[in-house]
C-alpha positions as CSV (number, residue, x, y, z in Angstrom):
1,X,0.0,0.0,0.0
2,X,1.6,3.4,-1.0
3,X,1.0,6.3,1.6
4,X,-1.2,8.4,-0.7
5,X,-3.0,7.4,-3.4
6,X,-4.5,9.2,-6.5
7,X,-5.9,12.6,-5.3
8,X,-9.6,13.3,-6.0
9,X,-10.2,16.8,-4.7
10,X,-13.1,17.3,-6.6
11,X,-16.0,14.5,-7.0
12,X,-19.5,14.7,-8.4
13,X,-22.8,12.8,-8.2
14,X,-26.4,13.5,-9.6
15,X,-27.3,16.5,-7.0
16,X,-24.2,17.2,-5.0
17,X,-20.7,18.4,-6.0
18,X,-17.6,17.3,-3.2
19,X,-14.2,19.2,-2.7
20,X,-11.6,19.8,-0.7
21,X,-12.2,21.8,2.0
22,X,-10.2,25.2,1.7
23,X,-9.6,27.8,5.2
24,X,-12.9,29.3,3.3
25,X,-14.7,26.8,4.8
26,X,-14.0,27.2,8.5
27,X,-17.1,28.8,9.3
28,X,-19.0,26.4,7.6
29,X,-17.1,23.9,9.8
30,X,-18.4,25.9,12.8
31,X,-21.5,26.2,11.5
32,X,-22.1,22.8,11.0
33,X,-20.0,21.4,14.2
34,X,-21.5,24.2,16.8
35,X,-25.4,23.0,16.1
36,X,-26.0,20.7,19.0
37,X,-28.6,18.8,16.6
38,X,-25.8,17.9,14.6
39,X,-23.2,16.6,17.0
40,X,-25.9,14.7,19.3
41,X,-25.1,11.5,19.0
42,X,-21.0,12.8,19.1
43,X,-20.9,15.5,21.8
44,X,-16.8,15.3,21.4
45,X,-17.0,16.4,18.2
46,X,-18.8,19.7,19.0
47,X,-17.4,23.0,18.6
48,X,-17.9,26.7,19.7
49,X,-15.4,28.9,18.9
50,X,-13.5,29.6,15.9
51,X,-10.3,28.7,16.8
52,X,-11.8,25.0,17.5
53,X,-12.6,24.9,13.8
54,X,-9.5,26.7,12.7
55,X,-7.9,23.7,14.4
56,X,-10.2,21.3,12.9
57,X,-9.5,22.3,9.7
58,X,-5.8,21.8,10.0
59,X,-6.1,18.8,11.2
60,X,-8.4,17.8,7.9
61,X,-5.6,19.7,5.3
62,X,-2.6,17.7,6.7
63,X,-4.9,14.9,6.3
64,X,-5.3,15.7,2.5
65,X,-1.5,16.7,2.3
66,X,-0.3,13.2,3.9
67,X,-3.0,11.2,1.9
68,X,-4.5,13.0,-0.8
69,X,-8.0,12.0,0.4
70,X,-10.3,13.1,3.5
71,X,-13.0,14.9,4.3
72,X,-14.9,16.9,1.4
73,X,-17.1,19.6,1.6
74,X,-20.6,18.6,-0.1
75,X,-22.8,20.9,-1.9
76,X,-25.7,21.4,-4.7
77,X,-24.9,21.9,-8.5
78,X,-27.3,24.5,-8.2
79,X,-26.1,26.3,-5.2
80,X,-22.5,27.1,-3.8
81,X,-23.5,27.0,-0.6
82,X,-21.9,23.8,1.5
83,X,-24.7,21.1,3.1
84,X,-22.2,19.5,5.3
85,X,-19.1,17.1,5.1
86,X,-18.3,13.5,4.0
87,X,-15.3,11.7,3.8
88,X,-13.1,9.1,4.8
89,X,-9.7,9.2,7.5
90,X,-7.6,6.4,8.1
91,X,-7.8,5.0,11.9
92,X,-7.3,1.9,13.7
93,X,-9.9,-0.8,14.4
94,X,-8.8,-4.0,16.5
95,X,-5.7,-3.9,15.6
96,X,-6.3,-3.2,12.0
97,X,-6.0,-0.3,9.4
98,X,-9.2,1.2,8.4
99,X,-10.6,4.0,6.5
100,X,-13.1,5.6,8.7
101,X,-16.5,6.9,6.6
102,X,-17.7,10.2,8.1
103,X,-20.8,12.1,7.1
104,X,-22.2,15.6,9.3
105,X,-24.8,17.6,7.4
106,X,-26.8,20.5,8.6
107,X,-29.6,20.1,9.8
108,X,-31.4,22.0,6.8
109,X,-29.9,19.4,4.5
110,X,-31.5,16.6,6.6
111,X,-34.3,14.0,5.3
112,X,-33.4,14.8,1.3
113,X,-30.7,12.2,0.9
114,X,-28.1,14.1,0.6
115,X,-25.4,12.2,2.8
116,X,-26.7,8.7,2.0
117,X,-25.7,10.2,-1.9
118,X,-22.4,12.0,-1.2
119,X,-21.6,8.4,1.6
120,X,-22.1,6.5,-1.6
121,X,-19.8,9.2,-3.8
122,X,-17.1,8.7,-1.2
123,X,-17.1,4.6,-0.7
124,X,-17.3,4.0,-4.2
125,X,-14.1,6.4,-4.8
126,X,-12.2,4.4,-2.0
127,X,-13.6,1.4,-2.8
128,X,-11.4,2.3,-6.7
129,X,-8.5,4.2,-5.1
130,X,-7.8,2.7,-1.9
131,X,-8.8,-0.7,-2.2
132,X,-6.6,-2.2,0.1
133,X,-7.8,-0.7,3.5
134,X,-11.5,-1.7,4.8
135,X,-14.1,0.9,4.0
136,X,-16.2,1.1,8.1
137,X,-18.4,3.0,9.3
138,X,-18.9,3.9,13.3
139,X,-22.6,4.7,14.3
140,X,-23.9,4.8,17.6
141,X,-27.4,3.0,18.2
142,X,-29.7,5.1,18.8
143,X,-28.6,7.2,15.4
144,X,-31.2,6.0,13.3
145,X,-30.5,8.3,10.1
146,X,-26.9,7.7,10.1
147,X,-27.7,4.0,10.2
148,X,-29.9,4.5,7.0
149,X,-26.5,6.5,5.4
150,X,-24.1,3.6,6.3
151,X,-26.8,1.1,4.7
152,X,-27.3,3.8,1.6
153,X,-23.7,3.9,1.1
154,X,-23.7,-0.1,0.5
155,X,-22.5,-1.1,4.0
156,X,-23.0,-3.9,6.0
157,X,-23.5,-4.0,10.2
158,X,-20.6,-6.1,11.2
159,X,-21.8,-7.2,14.7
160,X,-18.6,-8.9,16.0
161,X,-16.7,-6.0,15.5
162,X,-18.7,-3.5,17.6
163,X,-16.9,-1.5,19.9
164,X,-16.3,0.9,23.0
165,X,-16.0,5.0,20.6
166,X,-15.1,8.6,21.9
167,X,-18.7,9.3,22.9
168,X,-20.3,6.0,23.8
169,X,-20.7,2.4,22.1
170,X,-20.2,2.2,18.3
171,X,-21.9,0.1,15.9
172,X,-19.7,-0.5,13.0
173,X,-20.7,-1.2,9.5
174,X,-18.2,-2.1,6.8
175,X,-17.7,-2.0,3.1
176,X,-16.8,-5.5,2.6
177,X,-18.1,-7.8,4.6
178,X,-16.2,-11.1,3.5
179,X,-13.1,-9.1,4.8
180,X,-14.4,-9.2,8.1
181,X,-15.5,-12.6,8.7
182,X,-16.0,-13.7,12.3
């Protein structure tokens, strides 16, 4: 496995357009990451100052520097205003490599399937570019929606791998399920 793989800043799906996120876009990260609707189900992932999303942006470029993939902002064709975020960051999982899906809309984008879509944009771009590292997803329980997303994006619950997350019990879904066997 090389350490970064063909770079894909821009992707594009029926509805939704999906780029790198530039410093333009740290008040949309605060925006998006300061709504408490949005970060229920992750309360460690909640911001409320600037600087917090200054940070987190950083944190998401030196992603995209190291790997040439992360996080992308998501959007409509027909308006260039951001919905929210989707992407993928590498992590550990029992010991193993993975490729973490992640999916945070606002709440305005809710209910029109707009992260199931842009979910299913970003697996089926790692699923081509970096097909050696297990596609997962983490979702707690009682996230219902996200659930729906993970399942959308063409993921699988993998029971035996459930596991102890930042905020709580994660259930984890993965992109290839024969990968995973028990």
């Amino acid at each position: 496995m090389s350490e970064r793989s063909e770079t894909a800043e821009e992707l594009r799906t029926a509805r939704l357009w999906l780029r790198r996120p530039t410093e333009a876009d740290i008040d949309v990260i605060l925006g998006v990451h300061s709504d408490p609707e949005t970060c229920v189900h992750n309360p460690s992932d909640a911001l409320t100052r600037h600087e917090e999303a200054e940070q987190l942006y950083r944190r998401w470029d030196k992603q995209w520097q190291q790997y040439g993939y992360g996080y992308w902002v998501v959007g409509r064709h027909d308006d260039a205003r951001p919905l929210g975020f989707c992407g993928i960051k590498p992590m550990e999982l029992h010991g193993q490599q993975v490729l973490n899906l992640f999916y945070r809309f606002a709440g305005s984008a809710w209910g029109q399937g707009f992260a199931g879509e842009a979910a299913t944009a970003v697996t089926t771009w790692a699923a081509a570019q970096v097909p050696d590292i297990p596609l997962i997803a983490r979702v707690r329980p009682a996230n219902v929606a996200s659930q729906r997303v993970a399942h959308r994006a063409g993921l699988s619950r993998a029971r035996h791998l459930d596991t102890e997350g930042y905020d709580g019990f994660d259930w984890i879904y993965v992109a290839q399920p024969e990968r995973w066997a028990p």
